[in-house]
N, C-alpha and C positions, 0 to 999 in steps of 0.2 A: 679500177686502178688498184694497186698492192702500196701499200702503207706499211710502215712500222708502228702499230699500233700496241696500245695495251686497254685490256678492261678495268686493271685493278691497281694498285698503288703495289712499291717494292724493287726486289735489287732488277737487274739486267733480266731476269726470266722470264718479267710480264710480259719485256716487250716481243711481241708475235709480227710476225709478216701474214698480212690481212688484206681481204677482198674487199675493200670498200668503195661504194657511188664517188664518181668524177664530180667535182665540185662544178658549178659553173657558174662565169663572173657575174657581180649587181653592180648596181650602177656604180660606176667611179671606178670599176677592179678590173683585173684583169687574169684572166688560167692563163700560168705557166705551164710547160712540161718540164721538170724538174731534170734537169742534169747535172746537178751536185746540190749538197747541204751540205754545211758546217756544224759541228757540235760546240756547246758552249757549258761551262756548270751549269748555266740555269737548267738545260735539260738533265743531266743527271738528278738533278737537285727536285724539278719538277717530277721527276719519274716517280720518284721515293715517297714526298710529300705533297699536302695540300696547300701548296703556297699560294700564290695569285690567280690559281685555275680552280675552277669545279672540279669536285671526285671524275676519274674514267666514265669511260671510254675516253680517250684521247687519242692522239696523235699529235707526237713535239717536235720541234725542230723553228726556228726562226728565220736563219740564213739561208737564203737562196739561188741558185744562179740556173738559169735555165734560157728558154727559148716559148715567146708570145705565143699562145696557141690561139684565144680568143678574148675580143675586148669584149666588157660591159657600155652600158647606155653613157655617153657623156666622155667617152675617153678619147682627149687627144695628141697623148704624150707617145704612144708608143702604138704600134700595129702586129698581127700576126707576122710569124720569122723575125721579128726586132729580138737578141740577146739581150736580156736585161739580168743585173743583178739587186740584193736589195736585204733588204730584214722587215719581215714581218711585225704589227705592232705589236707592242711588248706589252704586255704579257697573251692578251686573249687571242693574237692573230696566228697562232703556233700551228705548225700544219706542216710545214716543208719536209719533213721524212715522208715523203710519199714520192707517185709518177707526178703526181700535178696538185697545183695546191694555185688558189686564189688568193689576192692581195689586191690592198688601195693598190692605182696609179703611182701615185706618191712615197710610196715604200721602196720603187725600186730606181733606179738607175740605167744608162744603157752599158754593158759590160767593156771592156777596155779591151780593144782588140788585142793588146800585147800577153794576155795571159787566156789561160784555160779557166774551163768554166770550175774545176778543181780548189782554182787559185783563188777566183772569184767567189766562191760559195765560201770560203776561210773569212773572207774580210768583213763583211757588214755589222755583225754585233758587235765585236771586238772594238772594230775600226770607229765605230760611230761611237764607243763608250769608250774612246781614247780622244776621239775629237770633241765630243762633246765637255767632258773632261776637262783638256788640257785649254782647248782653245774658248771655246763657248765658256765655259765656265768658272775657269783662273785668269780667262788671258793670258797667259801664256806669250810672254816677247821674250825678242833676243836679247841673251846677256844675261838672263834669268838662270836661276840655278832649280833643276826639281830633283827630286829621290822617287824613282818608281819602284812599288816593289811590286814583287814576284813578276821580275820584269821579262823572265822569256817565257812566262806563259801567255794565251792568248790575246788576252788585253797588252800586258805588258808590252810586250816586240813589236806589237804597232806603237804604239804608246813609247818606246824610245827611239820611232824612227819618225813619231811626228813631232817630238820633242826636239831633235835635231833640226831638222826643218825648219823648224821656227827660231833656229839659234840660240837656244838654251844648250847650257854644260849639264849633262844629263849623266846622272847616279842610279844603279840597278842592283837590287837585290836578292842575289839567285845562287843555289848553290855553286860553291866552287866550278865543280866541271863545265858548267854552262857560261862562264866569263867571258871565255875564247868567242864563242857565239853572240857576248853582249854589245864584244867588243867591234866585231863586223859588222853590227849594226849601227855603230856610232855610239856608244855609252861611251862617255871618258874617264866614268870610274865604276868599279865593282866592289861589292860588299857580299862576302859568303854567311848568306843567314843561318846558317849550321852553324858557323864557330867565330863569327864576329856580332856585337852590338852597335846596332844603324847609333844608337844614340849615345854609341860612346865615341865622341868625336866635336871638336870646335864650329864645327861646318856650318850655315844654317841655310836654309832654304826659304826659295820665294815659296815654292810649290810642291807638295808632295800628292803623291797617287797612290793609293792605299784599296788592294783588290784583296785583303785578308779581312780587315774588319776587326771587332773587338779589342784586346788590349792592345794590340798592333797598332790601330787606329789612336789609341787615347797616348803612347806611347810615341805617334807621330808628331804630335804637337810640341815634343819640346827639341824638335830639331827644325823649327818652322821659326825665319825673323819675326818680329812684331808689322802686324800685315798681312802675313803669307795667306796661305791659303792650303788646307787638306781637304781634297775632294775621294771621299771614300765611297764603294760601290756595292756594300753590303747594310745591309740595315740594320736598325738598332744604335744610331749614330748617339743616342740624345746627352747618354753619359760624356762622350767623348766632346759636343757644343759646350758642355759647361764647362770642360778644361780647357777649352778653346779658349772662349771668352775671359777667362780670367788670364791665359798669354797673349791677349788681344791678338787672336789671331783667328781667322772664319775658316769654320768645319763645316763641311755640306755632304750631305748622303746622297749620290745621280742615280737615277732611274735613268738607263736609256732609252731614248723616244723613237721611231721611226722617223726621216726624215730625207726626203727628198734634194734639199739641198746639200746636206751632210753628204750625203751618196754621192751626187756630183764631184766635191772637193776633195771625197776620197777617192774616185774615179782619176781625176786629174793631177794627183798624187801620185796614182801608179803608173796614168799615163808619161811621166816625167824620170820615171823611175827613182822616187821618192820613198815608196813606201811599199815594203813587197809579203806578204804573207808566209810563213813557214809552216808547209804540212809536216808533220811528221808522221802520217799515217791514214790510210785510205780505206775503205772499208764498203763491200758491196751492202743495197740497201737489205738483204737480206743476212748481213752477218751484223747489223746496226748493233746487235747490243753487244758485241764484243768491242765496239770503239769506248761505251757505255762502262764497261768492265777495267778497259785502260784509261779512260777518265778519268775515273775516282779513284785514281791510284793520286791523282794530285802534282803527278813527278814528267806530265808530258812537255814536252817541249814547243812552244806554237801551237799550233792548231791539227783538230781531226776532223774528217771529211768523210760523209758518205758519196760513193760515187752508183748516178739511179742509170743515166745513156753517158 
């Protein structure tokens, strides 16, 4: 099979399009044939450095949507021809920039016939660190008030359409031009992080989502009631609990998990047309590292997609 692979750590140049062995399922998993992936920071991020993975060789990617090619010993969820979508386990299960890549059962979901496998391959990481998030992790009810920031990036735009969902008045953080965008997805207020301060304002919130990290993070907490809750997605949170706890208010750092049931209720979200994915740009699996190159620019809009069939 041909991967987007790299040997060595660095910008977009390592990665190569490479002949590598067809993976095949162990028990519990199942080979897809890969017809789309999603990019996410953590791949850029993981390209560059040695965060949660071993030095190269590699192959990254987590999101996936494809089509069952063969099951592993013990598998009864899903059969050969079943479309499933899904996210690989985070961090070590990275493979999805390739023709076919192995995963648990339980990683994936079956694909929602109402979209393309394009659509499909956008939502799983995002999605599942929005749900996990908002609803697993804040609870998240109606009547509630959150501040998402950097809300039309890939987390975010799911993340204020599962905040709607659930009947929250939901707040986005994004430059100006992107408002009009925030606004058709249900935000009912915009704040231009260019030329306004989120924390100059009376406002307070049950709940805030915080995909920046560092002073942004410790800077959320005083626009949080006594209560609230900031669920931030970057590490390094520790400085930011101790300003928590002195505004009696819980700060937590989410790792997102793989998750089976997660997939489902994202599934059934879009099957309701609830919650819909924005590509902004599509990329064959041999030009991957040009998506890699518009990433890290910081300034995309929604989600980029490799497309493999």
């Amino acid at each position: 099979m041909l991967a987007l692979h790299q040997t060595v750590l660095g910008g977009p140049e390592v990665l190569h399009l490479t002949e590598l062995p067809r993976p095949t399922p162990g028990i519990g998993e199942i080979l897809v044939a890969v017809h789309a992936a999603g990019f996410n920071p953590t791949d850029f991020m993981h390209r560059a450095l040695s965060l949660f993975l071993p030095p190269p060789p590699l192959t990254l990617g987590w999101d996936v949507s494809g089509t069952v090619v063969e099951t592993g010993h013990g598998v009864t969820l899903f059969k050969p021809g079943d479309e499933v979508f899904g996210m690989l386990p985070y961090p070590h299960g990275a493979g999805s920039h390739a023709e076919y890549v192995t995963g648990p059962t339980r990683a994936f979901a079956a694909k929602p016939a109402g979209i393309d496998h394009v659509q499909a391959a956008a939502l799983p990481l995002a999605a599942l660190t929005a749900w996990q998030a908002l609803v697993e992790t804040a609870g998240l009810r109606a009547g509630q008030r959150v501040l998402i920031h950097a809300a039309a990036g890939g987390v975010g735009h799911l993340a204020v359409q599962i905040a709607k969902e659930r009947g929250a008045h939901v707040t986005g953080t994004a430059s100006a031009p992107k408002h009009d965008f925030l606004r058709e997805l249900g935000a009912d207020a915009c704040i231009d992080h260019r030329s306004e301060d989120f924390t100059d304002t009376d406002e307070r919130y049950d709940v805030v989502l915080d995909a920046l990290g560092g002073e942004n993070a410790i800077r959320s907490v005083s626009v949080l009631r006594p209560g609230g809750t900031l669920v931030t997605l970057l590490p390094g949170a520790e400085d930011t609990r101790v300003v928590a706890e002195k505004a009696q208010v819980r700060a937590v750092h989410l790792a997102v998990e793989h998750d089976h049931a997660g997939m489902r209720a994202i599934a059934e979200l879009v099957e309701r047309g609830r919650l819909r994915a924005h590509v902004s740009g599509t990329f064959p699996l041999a030009e991957g590292a040009q998506a890699h190159v518009l990433g890290e620019t910081g300034r995309t809009t929604g989600k980029l997609v490799i497309t493999v069939r």
